[in-house]
N, C-alpha and C positions, 0 to 999 in steps of 0.2 A: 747288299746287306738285306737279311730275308728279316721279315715280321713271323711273332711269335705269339698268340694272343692264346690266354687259358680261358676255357669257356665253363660255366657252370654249368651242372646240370640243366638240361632244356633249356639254357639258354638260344637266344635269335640271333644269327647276325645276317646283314644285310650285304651282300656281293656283289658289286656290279647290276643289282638292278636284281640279283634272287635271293629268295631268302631262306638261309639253311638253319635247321633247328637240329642241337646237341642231343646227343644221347642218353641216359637216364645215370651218366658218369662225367665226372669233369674229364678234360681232354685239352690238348692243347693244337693247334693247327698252327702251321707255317707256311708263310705266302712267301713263295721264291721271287713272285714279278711284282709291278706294280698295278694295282685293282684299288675299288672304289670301293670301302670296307667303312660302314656302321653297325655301331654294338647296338641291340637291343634298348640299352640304358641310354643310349643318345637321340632317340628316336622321338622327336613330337608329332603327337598325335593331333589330324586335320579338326578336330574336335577339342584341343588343348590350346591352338594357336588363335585366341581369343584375345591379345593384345596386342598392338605394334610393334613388338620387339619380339615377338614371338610368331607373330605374322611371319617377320625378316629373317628368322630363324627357320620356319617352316618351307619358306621359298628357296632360303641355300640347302636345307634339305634335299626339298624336290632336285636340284639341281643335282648332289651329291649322286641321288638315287636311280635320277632319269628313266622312272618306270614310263612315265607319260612325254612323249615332247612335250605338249603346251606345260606340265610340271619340270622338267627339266633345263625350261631357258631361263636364261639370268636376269628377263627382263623383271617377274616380279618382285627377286628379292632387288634391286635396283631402282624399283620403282619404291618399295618398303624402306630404303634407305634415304630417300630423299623425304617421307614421311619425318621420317627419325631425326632428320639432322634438323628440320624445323621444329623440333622439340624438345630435343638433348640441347642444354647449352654450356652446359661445365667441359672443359678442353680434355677431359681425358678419357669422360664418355665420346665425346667427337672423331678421338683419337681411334679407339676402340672401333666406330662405324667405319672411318677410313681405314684401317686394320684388317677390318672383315671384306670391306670392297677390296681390298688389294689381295688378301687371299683369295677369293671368288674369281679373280680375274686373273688370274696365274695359275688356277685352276687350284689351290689347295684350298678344298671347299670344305674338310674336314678341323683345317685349325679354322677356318671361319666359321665353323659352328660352335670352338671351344669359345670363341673370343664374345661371339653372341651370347653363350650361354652366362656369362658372366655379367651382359646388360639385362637378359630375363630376371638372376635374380635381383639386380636393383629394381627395375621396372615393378617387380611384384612387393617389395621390400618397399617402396615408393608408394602404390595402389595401394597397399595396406588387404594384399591378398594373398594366397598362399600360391608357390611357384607349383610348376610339374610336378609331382610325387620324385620322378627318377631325378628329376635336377637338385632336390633338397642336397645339401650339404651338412654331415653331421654336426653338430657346434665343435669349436677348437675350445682346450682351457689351454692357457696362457704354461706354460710349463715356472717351475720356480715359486709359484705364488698358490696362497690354499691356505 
């Protein structure tokens, strides 16, 4: 089954380690095999990863993206998760980090980054600071009520 991803304008996506940037027209691309594929909006910045959870985020990045060996080995997000687990103690953040190791290490380092992104915004929601730009999430309202 091939992947189907619509790109915005000048949107980035990141490919196996290159990074190709859309045309001044949405488009849509189709990957027949399997490749190592970040969107633009999933991307943190070495400059954004200024929290532990975000740190852990950035390291299964690297991983994902393997521009650099030393960025592409799973020791530091590994190393970032053992941070984590001495300081998450509620069972389903714990869950979450064991979630994200078990993706990283079966090699689907893409849902391990969904699964992080989900401890960034507590962690920031927690800190009482505002997440990534691209990670906000619009508010939901509640359907039925108003």
């Amino acid at each position: 089954m091939s992947l189907v991803l619509k790109l915005a304008p000048a949107e980035q996506l990141f490919v196996n380690g290159a990074v190709l940037t859309n045309g001044d027209r949405r488009s849509n691309l189709q990957f027949e095999n399997v490749a190592q594929i970040l969107r633009e909006k999933d991307i943190l910045r070495e400059a954004d990863a200024t929290t532990p959870v975000r740190g852990a985020y950035f390291a299964a990045q690297n991983v994902l993206l393997n521009t650099r060996t030393e960025l592409g080995s799973t020791e530091p997000f590994t190393e970032q998760l053992g941070y984590l687990r001495n300081a998450f103690i509620k069972p389903e953040h714990l869950r979450m980090l064991d979630e994200a190791e078990r993706q990283v290490r079966e090699g689907n380092i893409y849902r391990a980054l969904v699964t992080l992104r989900d401890l960034v915004l507590y962690e920031a929601a927690l800190l009482n600071i505002q997440p990534p730009d691209r990670f906000q999430r619009e508010p939901t309202v509640p359907s039925g009520r108003g």
